[in-house]
C-alpha positions, -999 to 999 in steps of 0.1 A, spaced: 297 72 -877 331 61 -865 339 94 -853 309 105 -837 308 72 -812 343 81 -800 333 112 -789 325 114 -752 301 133 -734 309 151 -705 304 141 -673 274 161 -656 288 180 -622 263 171 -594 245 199 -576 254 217 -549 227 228 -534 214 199 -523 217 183 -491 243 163 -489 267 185 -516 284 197 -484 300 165 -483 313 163 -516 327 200 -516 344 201 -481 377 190 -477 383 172 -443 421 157 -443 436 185 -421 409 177 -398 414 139 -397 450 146 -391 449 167 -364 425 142 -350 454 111 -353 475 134 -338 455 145 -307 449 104 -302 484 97 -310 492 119 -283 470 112 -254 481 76 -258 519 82 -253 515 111 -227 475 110 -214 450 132 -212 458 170 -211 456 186 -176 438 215 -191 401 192 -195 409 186 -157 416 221 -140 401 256 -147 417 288 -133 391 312 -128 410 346 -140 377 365 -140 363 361 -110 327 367 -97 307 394 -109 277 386 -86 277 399 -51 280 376 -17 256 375 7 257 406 27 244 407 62 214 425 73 215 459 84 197 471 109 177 502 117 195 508 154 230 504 138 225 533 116 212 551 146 245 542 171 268 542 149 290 577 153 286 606 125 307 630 144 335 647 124 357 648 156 383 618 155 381 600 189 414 602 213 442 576 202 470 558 232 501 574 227 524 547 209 556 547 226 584 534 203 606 505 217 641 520 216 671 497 226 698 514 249 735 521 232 755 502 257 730 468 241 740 487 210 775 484 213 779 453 225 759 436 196 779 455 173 808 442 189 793 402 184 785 408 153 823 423 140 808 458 132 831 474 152 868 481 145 880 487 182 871 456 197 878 420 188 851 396 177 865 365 202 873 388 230 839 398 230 827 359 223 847 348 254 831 374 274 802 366 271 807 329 276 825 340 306 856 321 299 876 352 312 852 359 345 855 322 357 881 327 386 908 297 392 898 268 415 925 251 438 918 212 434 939 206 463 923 231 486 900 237 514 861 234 496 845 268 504 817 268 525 781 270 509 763 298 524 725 289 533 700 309 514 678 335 528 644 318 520 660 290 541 667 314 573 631 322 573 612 291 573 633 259 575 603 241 557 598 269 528 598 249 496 605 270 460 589 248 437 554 231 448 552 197 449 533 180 420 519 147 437 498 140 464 520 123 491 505 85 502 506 96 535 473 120 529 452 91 522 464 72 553 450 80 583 462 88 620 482 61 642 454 57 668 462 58 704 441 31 715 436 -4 701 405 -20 683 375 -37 693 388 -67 685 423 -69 706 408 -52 740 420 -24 757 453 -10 765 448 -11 804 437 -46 804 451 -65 774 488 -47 768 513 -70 786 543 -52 807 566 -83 792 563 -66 757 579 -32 769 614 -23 755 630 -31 791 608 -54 815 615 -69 844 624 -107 848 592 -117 867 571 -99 838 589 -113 811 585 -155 824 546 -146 830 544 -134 797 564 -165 784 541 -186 800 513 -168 789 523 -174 755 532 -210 762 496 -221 776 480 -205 742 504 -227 717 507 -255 736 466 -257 733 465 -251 695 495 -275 688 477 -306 709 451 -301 683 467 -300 658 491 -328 666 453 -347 675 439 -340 640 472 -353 625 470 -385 642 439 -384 629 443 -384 595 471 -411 592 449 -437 608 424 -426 583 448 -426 553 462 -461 569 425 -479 567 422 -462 528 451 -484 519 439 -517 539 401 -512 524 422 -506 484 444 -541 493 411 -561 504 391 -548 470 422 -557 451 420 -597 460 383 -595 462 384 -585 423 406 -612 414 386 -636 430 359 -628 410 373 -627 383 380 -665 382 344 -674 380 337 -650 353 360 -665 327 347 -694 336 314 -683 326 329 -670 292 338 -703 279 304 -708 257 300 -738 230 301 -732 198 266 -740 190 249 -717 212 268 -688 196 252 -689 162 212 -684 172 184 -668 156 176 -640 187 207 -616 184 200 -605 220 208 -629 251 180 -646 270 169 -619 299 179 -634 333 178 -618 367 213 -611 381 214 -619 413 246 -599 431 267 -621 450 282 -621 483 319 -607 473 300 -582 453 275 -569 483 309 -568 503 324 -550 478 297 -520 477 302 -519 512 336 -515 515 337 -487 487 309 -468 508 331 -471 540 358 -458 518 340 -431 506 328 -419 538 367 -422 553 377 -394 523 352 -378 530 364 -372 569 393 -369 559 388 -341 535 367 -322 563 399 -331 585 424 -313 564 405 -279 560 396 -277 594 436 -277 601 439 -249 575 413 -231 595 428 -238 628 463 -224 616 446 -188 599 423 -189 634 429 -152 642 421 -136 609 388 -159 607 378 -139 638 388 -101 624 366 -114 592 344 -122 615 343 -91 635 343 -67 608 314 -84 587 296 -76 621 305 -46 621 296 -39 583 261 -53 588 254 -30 620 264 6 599 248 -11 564 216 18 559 183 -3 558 181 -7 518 156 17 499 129 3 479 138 2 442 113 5 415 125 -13 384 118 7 348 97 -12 328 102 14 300 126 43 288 117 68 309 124 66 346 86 70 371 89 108 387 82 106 423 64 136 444 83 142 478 63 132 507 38 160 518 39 163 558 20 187 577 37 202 612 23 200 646 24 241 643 6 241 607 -25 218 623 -56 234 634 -75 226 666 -106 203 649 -93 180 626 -123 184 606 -111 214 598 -77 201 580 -81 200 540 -63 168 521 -38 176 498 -23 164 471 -46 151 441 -54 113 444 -55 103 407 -22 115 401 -12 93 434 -30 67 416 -11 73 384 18 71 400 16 35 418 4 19 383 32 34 364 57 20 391 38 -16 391 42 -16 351 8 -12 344 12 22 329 40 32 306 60 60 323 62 92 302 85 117 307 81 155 311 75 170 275 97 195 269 82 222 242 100 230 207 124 258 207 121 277 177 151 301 170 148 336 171 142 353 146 152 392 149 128 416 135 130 451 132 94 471 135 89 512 130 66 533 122 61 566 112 57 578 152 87 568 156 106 594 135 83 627 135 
């Protein structure tokens, strides 16, 4: 009995035809290792380039898009077995003396010497010797210059400011008279003695007019500026007496501090007599400035007195060649209103009865018009129509080909 319980029984082999026996019976270690590998590798040195970039060594089989071909192509285009006349090509030749001398430059020839041929061409050896100490030779003038002494070989690229300017006029403006009557004789290059004191004096009356004024206004203003400073002096004592009064007033007991009513009984603050003088001398003091201010710009105005009047004068001017201004009709949307031109009929056009004369022009559209430039009506513009593209199409029949 001992003997027959050591004896083992074999173990069964499991199928392998069932489902999963291709698990059992595959082996899959060179796999996992080349697997490692591959990871191992795109972690030291990345991804291979070959995932990112495909060269196409094949190329396209299918055809690109050809264009169409028309029936009047085929019928112009030449059959003939005759080749059509050709230009003669002329060949570019280069000349043997250009020959040579390249040669010569480039140390292909044995007769001549590289640097002779170097400093010929630099034209070392043609420059002829100058005297420093001699007599300069004389330029000759060119031809272009015997011609025309104003012939210019390169154009000028600039407009010259002078173009824009306009000529020096003969006769004076508007504004400083005429020549006749208003050009002195003292202001010639040479005049005579008498001409010259009459112009002095001239001169002298003008200034001597414009300075009294001026020296007037200036006198003026100092006695202005003078009772400024008397009227500041008088408000200055005026202020400390009141003062004095005041801090009297201040000096409240103790007891009437601390009250219920937070507020101070209402009383009616009557002004007082250095205050009532007070107002009045700051309105005299105001009104003083205020001459003076007026003073001081009307002396600015009297020195710039001549260009006033040219302002003046060409403001006039401006206003008397200003075109009467058109009336404007504002858009009240995005397109702008499309006014008709005015419709007039000649004296020649008219018939004899004016019975006889049919009206023109359609009313409502008038109508339209005036409501659409008043807002009332939006204002459309013209429509323009879709433009299809053409399309080219090639139609033939049998007639066509009999």
């Amino acid at each position: 009995m001992d003997n027959l319980a050591k004896v083992t029984k074999p173990k069964a082999q499991p199928s392998r035809k069932g489902k999963r026996a291709w698990r059992r019976n595959i082996d899959v270690e060179d796999i996992n290792e080349s697997l490692d590998a591959k990871r191992d590798r795109e972690i030291l040195h990345g991804e291979d380039d070959r995932d990112e970039f495909v060269i196409d060594t094949k190329g396209s089989t299918s055809k690109g898009p050809t264009a169409k071909k028309l029936k009047m192509t085929e019928i112009l285009t030449n059959k003939s077995k005759v080749e059509p006349i050709r230009s003669r090509s002329v060949k570019k030749r280069v000349s043997g003396s250009k020959v040579k001398e390249l040669m010569a430059l480039g140390g292909r020839l044995i007769t001549d010497e590289k640097h002779q041929k170097r400093l010929e061409k630099e034209g070392l050896v043609k420059g002829a010797n100058v005297d420093v100490w001699g007599e300069d030779d004389e330029v000759a003038l060119p031809d272009e210059l015997k011609k025309s002494a104003y012939l210019s070989i390169t154009k000028p690229s600039k407009v010259p400011k002078t173009a824009q300017q306009g000529p020096i006029a003969l006769t004076l403006h508007k504004s400083k008279g005429s020549v006749e009557n208003d050009v002195d004789a003292g202001k010639s290059y040479n005049p005579s003695l008498e001409l010259w004191q009459a112009l002095i004096d001239k001169e002298f009356d003008a200034e001597s007019s414009m300075e009294m004024q001026r020296q007037a206004m200036a006198e003026h203003e100092k006695r202005i500026q003078f009772l400024i400073e008397n009227m500041k002096e008088d408000v200055l004592e005026s202020e400390d007496e009141e003062t004095k009064p005041q801090e009297e007033e201040e000096d409240v007991p103790e007891e009437e501090k601390y009250k219920l009513s937070l507020n101070a009984p209402a009383k009616w603050k009557k002004k007082t007599k250095t205050q009532r003088n007070k107002m009045e001398r700051n309105a005299k003091m105001r009104e003083l400035e205020t001459k003076l201010h007026d003073l001081r710009v009307r002396m600015k105005e009297l020195q710039r007195l001549e260009d006033i009047e040219k302002e003046v004068e060409t403001k006039q001017e401006a206003s008397k060649n200003k075109a009467p201004k058109q009336k404007k009709h504002r858009r009240h949307g995005r397109n702008e209103v499309i006014f008709k031109p005015l419709e007039v009929k000649l004296s020649d056009e008219l018939s004899g009865n004016l019975k006889n004369v049919k009206p023109e022009g359609n009313p409502f559209y008038d109508q339209m018009h005036r409501l659409q430039a008043s807002g009332k009506i939006e204002a459309l513009g013209l429509r323009r129509k879709r433009r299809y593209a053409p399309k080219i199409v090639e139609k033939h029949s049998y007639r066509h080909y009999k």
